[in-house]
N, CA, C and O atoms as a Tinker XYZ file with bonds, in Angstrom:
   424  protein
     1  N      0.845000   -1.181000    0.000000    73     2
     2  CA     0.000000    0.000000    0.000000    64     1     3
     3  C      0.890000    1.245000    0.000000    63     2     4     5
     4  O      1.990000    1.275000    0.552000    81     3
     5  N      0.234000    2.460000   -0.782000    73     3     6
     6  CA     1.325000    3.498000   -0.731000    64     5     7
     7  C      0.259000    4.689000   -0.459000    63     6     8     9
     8  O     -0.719000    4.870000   -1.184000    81     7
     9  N      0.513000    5.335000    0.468000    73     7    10
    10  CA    -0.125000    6.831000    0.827000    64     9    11
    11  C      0.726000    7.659000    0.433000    63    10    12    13
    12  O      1.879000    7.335000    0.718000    81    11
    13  N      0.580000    8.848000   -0.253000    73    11    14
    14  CA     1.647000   10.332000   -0.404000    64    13    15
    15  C      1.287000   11.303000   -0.108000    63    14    16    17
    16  O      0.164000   11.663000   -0.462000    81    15
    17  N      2.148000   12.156000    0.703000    73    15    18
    18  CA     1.770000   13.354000    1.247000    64    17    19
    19  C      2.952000   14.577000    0.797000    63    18    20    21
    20  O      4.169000   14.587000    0.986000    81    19
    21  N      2.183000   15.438000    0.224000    73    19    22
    22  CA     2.905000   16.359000   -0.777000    64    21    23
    23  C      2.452000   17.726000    0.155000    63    22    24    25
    24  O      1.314000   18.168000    0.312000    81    23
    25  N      3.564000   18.167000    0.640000    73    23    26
    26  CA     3.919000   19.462000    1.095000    64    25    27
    27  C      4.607000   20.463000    0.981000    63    26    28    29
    28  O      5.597000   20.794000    1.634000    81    27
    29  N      3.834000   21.238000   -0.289000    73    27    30
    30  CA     4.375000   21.952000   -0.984000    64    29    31
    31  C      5.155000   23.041000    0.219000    63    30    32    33
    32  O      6.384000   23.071000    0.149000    81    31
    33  N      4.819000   23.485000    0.764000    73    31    34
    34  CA     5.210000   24.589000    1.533000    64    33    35
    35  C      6.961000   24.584000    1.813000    63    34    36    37
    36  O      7.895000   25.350000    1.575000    81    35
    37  N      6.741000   22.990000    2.581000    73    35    38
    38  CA     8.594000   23.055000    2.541000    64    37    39
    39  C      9.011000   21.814000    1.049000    63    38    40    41
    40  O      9.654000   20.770000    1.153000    81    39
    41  N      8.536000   22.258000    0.075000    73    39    42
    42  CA     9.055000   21.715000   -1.134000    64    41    43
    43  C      9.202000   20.095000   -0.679000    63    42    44    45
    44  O     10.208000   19.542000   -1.123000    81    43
    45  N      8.480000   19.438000   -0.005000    73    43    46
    46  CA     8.551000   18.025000   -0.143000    64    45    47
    47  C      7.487000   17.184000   -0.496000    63    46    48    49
    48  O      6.333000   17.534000   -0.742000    81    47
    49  N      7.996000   15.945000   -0.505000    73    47    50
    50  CA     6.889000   15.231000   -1.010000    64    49    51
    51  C      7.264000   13.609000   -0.663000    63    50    52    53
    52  O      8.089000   12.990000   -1.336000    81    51
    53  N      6.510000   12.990000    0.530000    73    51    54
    54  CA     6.463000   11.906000    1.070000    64    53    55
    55  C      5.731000   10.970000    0.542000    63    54    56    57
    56  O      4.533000   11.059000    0.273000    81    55
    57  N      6.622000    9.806000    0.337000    73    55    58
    58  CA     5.440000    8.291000    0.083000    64    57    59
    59  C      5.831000    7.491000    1.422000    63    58    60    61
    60  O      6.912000    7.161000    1.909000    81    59
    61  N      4.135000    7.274000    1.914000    73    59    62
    62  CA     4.493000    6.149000    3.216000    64    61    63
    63  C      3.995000    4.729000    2.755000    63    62    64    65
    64  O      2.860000    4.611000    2.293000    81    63
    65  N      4.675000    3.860000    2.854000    73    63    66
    66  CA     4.802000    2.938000    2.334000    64    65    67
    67  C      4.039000    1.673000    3.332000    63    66    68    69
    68  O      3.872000    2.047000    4.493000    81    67
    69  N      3.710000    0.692000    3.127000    73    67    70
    70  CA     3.435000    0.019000    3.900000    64    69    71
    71  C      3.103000   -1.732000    3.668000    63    70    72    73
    72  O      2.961000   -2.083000    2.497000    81    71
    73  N      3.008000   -2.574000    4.526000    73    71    74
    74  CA     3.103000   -4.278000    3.787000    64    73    75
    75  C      4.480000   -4.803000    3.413000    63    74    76    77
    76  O      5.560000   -4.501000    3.920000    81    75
    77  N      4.143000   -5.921000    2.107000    73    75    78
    78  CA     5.450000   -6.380000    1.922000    64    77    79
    79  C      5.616000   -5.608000    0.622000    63    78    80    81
    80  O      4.596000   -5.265000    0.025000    81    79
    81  N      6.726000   -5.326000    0.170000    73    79    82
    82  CA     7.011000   -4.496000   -1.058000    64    81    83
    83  C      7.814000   -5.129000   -2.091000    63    82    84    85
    84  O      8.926000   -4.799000   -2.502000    81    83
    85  N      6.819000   -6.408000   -2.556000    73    83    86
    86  CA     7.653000   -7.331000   -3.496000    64    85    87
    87  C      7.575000   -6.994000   -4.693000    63    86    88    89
    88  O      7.492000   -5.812000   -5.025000    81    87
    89  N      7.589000   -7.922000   -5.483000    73    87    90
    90  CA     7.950000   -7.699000   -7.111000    64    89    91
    91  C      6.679000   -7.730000   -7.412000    63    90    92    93
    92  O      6.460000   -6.600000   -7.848000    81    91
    93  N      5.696000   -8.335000   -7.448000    73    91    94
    94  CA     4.063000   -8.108000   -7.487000    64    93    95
    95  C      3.801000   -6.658000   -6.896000    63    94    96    97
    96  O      3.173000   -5.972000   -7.703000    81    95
    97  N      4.062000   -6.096000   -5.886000    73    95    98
    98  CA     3.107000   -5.071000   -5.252000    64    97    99
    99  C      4.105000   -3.536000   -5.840000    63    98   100   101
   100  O      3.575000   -2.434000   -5.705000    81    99
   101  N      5.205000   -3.618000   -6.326000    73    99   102
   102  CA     6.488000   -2.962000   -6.894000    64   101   103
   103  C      5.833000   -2.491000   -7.869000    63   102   104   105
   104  O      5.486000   -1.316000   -7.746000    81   103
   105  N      5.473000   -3.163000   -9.048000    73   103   106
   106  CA     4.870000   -2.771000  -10.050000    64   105   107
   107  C      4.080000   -1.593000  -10.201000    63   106   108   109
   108  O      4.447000   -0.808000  -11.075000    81   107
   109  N      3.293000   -1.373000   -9.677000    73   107   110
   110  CA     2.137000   -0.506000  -10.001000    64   109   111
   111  C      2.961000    0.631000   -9.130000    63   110   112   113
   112  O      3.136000    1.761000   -9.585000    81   111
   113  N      3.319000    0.333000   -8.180000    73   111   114
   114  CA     3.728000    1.801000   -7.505000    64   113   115
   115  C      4.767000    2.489000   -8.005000    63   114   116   117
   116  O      4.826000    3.719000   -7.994000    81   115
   117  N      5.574000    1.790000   -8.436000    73   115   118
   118  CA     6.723000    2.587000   -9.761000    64   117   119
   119  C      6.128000    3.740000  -10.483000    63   118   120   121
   120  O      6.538000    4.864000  -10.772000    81   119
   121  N      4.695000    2.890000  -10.737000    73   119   122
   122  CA     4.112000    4.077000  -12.103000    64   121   123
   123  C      3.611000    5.160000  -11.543000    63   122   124   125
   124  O      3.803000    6.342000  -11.827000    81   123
   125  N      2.631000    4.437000  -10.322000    73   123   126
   126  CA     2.685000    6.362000   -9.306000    64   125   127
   127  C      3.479000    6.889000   -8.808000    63   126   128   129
   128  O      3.306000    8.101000   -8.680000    81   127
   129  N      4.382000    6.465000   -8.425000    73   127   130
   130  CA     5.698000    7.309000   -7.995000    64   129   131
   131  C      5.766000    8.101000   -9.308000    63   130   132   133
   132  O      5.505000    9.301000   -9.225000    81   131
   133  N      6.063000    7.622000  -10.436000    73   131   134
   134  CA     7.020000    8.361000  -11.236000    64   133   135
   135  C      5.915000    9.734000  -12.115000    63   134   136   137
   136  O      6.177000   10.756000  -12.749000    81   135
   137  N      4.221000    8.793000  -11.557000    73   135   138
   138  CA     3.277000    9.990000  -12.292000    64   137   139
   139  C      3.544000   11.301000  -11.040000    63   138   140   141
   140  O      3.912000   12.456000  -11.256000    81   139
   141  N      3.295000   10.804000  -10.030000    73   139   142
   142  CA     3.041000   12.070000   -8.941000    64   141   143
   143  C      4.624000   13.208000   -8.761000    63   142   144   145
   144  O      4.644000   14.339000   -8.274000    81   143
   145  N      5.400000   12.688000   -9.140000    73   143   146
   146  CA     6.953000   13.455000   -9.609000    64   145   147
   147  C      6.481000   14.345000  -10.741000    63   146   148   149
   148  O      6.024000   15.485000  -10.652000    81   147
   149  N      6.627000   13.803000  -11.537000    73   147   150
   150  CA     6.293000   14.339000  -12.840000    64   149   151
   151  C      4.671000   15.463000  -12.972000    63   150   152   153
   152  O      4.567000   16.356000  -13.813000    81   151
   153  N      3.516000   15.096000  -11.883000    73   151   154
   154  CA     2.877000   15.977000  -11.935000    64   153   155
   155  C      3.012000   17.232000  -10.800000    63   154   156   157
   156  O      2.427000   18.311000  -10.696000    81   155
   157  N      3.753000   16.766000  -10.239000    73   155   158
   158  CA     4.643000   18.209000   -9.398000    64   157   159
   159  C      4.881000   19.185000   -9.991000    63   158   160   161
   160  O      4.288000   20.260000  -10.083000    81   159
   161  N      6.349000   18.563000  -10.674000    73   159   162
   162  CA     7.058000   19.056000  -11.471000    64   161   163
   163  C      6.563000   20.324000  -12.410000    63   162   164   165
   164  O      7.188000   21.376000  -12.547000    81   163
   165  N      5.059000   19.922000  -13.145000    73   163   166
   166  CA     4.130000   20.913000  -13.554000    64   165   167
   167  C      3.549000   21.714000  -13.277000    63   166   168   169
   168  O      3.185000   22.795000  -13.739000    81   167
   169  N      3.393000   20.919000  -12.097000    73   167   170
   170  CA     2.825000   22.480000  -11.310000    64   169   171
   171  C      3.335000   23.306000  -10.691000    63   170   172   173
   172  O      2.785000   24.393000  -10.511000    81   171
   173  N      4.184000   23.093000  -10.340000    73   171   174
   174  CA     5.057000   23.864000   -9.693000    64   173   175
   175  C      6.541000   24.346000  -10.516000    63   174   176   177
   176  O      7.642000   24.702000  -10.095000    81   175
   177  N      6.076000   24.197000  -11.623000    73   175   178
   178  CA     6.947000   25.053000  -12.793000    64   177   179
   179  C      8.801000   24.493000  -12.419000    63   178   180   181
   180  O      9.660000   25.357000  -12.245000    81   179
   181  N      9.092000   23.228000  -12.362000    73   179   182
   182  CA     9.784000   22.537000  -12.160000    64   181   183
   183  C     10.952000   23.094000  -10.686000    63   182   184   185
   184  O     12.148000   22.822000  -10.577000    81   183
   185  N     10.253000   23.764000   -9.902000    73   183   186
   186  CA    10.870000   23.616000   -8.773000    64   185   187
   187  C     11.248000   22.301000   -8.213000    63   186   188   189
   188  O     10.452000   21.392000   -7.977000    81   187
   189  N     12.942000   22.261000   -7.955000    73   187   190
   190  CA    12.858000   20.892000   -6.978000    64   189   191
   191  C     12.634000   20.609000   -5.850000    63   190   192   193
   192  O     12.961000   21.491000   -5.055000    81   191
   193  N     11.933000   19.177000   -5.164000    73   191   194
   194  CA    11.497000   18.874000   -4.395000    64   193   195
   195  C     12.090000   17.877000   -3.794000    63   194   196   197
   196  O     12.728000   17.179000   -4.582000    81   195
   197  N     12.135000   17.457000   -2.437000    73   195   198
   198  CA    12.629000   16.482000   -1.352000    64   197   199
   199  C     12.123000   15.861000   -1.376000    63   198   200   201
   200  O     10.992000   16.006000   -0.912000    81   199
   201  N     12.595000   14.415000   -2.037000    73   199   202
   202  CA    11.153000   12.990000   -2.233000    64   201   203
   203  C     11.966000   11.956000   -0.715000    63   202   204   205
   204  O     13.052000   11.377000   -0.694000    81   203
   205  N     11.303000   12.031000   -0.030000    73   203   206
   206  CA    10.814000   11.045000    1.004000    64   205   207
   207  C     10.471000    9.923000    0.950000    63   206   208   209
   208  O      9.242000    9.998000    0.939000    81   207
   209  N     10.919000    8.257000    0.879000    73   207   210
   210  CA    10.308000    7.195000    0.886000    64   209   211
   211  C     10.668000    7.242000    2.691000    63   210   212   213
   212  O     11.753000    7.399000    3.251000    81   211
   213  N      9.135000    7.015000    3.344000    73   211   214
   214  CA     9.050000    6.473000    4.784000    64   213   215
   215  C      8.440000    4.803000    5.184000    63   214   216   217
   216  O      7.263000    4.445000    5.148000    81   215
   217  N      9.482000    4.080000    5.510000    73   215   218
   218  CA     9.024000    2.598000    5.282000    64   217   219
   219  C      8.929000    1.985000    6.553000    63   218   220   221
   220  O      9.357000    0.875000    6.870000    81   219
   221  N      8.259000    2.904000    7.332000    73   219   222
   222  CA     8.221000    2.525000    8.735000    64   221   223
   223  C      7.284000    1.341000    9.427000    63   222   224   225
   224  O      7.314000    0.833000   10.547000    81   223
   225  N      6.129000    1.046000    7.841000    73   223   226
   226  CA     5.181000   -0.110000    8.312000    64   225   227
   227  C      5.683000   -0.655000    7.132000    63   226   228   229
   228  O      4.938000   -0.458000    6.172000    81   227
   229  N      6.895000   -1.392000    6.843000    73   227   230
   230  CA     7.639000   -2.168000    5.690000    64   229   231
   231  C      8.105000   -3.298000    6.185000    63   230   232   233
   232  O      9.157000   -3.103000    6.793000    81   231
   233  N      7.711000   -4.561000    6.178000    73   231   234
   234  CA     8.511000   -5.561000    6.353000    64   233   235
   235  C      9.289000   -6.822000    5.991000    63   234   236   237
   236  O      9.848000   -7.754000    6.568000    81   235
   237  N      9.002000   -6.306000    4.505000    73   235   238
   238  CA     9.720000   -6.630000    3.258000    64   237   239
   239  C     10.136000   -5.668000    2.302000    63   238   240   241
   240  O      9.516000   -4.609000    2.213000    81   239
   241  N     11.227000   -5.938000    1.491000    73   239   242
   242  CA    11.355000   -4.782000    0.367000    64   241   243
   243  C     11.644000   -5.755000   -0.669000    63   242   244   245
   244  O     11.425000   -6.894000   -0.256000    81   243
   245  N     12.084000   -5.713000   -1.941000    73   243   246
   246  CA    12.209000   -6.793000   -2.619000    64   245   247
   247  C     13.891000   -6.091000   -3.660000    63   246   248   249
   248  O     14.612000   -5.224000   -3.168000    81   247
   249  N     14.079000   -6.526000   -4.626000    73   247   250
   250  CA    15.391000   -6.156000   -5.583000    64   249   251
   251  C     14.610000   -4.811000   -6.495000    63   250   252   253
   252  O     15.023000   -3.687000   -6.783000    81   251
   253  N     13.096000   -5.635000   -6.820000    73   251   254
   254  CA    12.065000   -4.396000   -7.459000    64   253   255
   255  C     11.743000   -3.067000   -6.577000    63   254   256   257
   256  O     11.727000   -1.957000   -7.109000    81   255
   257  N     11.602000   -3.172000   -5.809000    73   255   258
   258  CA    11.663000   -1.792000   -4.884000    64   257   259
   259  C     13.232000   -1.608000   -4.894000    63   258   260   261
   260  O     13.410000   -1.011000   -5.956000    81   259
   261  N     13.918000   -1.707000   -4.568000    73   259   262
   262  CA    15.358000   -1.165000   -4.190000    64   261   263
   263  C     15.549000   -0.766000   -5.858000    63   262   264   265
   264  O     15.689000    0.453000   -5.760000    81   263
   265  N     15.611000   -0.986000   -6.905000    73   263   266
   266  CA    15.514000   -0.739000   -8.125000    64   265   267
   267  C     14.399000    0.768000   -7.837000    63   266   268   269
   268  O     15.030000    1.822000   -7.765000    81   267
   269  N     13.003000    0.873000   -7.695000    73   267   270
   270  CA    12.284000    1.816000   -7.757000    64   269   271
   271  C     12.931000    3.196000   -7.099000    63   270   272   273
   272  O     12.695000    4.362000   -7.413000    81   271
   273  N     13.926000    2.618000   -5.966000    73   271   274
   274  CA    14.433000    4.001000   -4.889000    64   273   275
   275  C     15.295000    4.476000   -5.676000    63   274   276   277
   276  O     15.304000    5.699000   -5.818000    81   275
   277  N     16.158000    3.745000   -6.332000    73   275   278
   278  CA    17.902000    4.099000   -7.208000    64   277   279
   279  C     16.918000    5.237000   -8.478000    63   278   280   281
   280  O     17.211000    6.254000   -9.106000    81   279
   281  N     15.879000    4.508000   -8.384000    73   279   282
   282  CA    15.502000    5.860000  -10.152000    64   281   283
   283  C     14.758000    6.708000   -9.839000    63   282   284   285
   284  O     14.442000    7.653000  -10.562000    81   283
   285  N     14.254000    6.447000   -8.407000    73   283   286
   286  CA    13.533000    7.691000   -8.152000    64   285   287
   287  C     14.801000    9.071000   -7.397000    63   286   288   289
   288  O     14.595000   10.281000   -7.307000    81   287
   289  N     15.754000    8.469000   -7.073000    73   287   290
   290  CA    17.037000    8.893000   -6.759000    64   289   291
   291  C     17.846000    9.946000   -8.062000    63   290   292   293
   292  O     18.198000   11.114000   -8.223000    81   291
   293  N     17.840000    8.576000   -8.825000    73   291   294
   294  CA    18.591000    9.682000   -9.984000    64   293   295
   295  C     17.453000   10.319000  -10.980000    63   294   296   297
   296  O     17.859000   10.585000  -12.112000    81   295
   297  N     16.172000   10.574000  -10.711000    73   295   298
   298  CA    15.451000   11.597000  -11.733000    64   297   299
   299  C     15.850000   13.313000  -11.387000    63   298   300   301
   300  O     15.979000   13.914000  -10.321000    81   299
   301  N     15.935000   13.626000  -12.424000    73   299   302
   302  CA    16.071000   15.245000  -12.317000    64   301   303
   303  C     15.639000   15.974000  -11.551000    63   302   304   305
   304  O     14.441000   15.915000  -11.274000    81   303
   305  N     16.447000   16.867000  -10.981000    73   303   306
   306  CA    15.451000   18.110000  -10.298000    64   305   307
   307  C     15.489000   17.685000   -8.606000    63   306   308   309
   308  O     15.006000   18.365000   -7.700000    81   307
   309  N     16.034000   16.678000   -8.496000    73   307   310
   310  CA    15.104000   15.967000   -7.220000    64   309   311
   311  C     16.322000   17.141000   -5.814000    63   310   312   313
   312  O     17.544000   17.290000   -5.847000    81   311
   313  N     15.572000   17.570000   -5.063000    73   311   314
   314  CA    16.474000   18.782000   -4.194000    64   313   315
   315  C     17.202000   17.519000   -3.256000    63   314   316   317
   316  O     18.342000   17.612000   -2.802000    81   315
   317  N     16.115000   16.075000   -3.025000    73   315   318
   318  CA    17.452000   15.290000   -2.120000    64   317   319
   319  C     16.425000   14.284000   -1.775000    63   318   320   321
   320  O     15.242000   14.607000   -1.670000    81   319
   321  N     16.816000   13.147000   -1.607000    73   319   322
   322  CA    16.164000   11.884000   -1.449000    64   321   323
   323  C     16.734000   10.874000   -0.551000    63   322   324   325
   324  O     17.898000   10.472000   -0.552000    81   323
   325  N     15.659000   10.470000    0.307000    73   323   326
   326  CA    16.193000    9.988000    1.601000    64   325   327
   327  C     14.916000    8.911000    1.768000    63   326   328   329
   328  O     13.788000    8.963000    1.278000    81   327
   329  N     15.558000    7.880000    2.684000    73   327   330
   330  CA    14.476000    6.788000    3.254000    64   329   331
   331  C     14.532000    6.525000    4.521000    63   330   332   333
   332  O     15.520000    6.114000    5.129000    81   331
   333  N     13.527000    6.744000    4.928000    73   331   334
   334  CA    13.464000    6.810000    6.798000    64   333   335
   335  C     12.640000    5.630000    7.152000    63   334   336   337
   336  O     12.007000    4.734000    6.594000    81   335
   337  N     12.938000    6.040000    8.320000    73   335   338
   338  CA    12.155000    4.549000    9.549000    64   337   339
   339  C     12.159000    3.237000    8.930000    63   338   340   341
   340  O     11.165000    2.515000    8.992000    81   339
   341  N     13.581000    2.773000    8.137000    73   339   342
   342  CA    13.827000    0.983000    7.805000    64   341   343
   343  C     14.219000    0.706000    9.553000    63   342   344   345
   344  O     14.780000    1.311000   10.467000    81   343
   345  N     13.555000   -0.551000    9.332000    73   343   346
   346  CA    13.444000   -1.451000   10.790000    64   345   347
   347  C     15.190000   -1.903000    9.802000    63   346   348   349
   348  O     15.713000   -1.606000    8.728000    81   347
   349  N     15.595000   -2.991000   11.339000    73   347   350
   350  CA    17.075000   -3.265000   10.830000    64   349   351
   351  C     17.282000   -4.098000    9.633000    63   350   352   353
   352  O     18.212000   -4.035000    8.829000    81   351
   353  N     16.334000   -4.837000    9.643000    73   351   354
   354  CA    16.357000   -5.957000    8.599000    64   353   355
   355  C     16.524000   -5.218000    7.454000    63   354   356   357
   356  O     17.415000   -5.687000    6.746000    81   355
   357  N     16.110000   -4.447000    7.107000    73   355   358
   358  CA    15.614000   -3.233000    5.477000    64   357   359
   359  C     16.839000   -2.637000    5.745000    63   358   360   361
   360  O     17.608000   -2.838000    4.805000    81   359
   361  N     17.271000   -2.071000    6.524000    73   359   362
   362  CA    18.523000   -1.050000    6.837000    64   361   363
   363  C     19.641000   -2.211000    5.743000    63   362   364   365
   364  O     20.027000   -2.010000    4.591000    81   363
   365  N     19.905000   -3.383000    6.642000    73   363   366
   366  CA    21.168000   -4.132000    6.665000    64   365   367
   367  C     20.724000   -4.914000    4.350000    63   366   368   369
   368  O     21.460000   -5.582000    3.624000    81   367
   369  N     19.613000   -4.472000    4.132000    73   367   370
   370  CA    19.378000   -4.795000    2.612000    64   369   371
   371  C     19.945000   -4.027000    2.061000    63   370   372   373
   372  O     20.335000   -4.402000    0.955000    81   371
   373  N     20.225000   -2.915000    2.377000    73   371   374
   374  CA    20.524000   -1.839000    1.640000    64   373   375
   375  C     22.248000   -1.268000    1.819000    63   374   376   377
   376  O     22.911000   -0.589000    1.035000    81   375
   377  N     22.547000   -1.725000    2.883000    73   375   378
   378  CA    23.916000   -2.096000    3.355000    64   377   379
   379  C     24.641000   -2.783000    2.769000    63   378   380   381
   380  O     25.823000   -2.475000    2.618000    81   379
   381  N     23.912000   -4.317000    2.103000    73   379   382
   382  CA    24.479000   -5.627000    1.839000    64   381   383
   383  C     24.433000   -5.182000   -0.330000    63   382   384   385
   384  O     25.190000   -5.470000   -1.256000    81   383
   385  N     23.053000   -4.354000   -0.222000    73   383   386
   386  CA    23.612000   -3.876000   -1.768000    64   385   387
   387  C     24.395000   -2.846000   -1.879000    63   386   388   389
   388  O     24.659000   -2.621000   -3.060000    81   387
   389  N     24.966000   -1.992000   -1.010000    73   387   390
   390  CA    26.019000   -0.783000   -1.010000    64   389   391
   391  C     25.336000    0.331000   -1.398000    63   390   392   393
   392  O     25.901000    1.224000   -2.029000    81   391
   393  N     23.942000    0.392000   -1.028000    73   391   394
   394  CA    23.241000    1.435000   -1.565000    64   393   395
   395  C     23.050000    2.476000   -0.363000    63   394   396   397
   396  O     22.813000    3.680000   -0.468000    81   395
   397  N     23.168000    1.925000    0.490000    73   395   398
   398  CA    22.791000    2.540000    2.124000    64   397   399
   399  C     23.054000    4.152000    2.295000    63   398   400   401
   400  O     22.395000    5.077000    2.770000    81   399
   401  N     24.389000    4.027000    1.653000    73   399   402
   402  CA    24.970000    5.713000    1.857000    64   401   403
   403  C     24.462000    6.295000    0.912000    63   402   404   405
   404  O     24.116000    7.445000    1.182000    81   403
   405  N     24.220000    5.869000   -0.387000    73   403   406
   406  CA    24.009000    6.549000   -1.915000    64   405   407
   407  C     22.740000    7.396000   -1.807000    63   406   408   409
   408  O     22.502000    8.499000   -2.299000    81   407
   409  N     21.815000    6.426000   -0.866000    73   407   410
   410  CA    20.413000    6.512000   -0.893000    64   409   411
   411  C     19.561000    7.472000    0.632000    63   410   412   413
   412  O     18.412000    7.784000    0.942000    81   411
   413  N     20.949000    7.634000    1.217000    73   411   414
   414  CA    20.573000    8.141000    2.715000    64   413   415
   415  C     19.904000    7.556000    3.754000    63   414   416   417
   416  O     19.745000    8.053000    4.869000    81   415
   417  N     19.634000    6.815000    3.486000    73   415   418
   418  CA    18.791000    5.487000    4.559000    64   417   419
   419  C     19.408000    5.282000    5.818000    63   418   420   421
   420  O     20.556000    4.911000    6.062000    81   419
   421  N     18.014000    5.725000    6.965000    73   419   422
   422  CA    18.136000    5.919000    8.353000    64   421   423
   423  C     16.797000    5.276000    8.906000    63   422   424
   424  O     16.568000    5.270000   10.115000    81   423
């Protein structure tokens, strides 16, 4: 399941994430992630924004999500991209792919 909370005021824009985040449930949220970026972007006359993945009710992630964070990472414009509240298990995934620092994950 994915909730987003877009706060324009301090230029950010949060997805809270939640369940297991496998290669089945990966799919579809790729495409809203990458629509709700992109319809920012328009409206707000391509100011950049602070994209937030919060995976604090996450207790799976899969290779397809960790793939979704790296491109939502390197799209344009992005002011800085970070992933909060991984329990340890998610932390030490992202550790074990060397993405941990790239991706800011706390």
């Amino acid at each position: 399941m994915l909730t987003i909370q877009h706060q324009p005021e301090n230029d950010l824009l949060v997805f809270l994430f939640s369940g297991r985040l496998d290669t089945v449930a990966s799919g579809p949220i790729a495409g809203e992630i990458g629509r709700k970026i992109d319809n920012i972007r328009e409206e707000a006359g391509n100011i950049p924004y602070r994209v937030v993945f919060d995976l604090n009710e996450v207790d799976y992630i899969s290779s397809s999500f960790i793939r979704i964070c790296v491109n939502t990472a390197k799209q344009s414009q992005l002011k800085g991209f970070s992933i909060i509240n991984c329990k340890p298990f998610l932390k030490s995934t992202f550790k074990i792919s060397g993405l941990d620092a790239i991706l800011n994950v706390s």
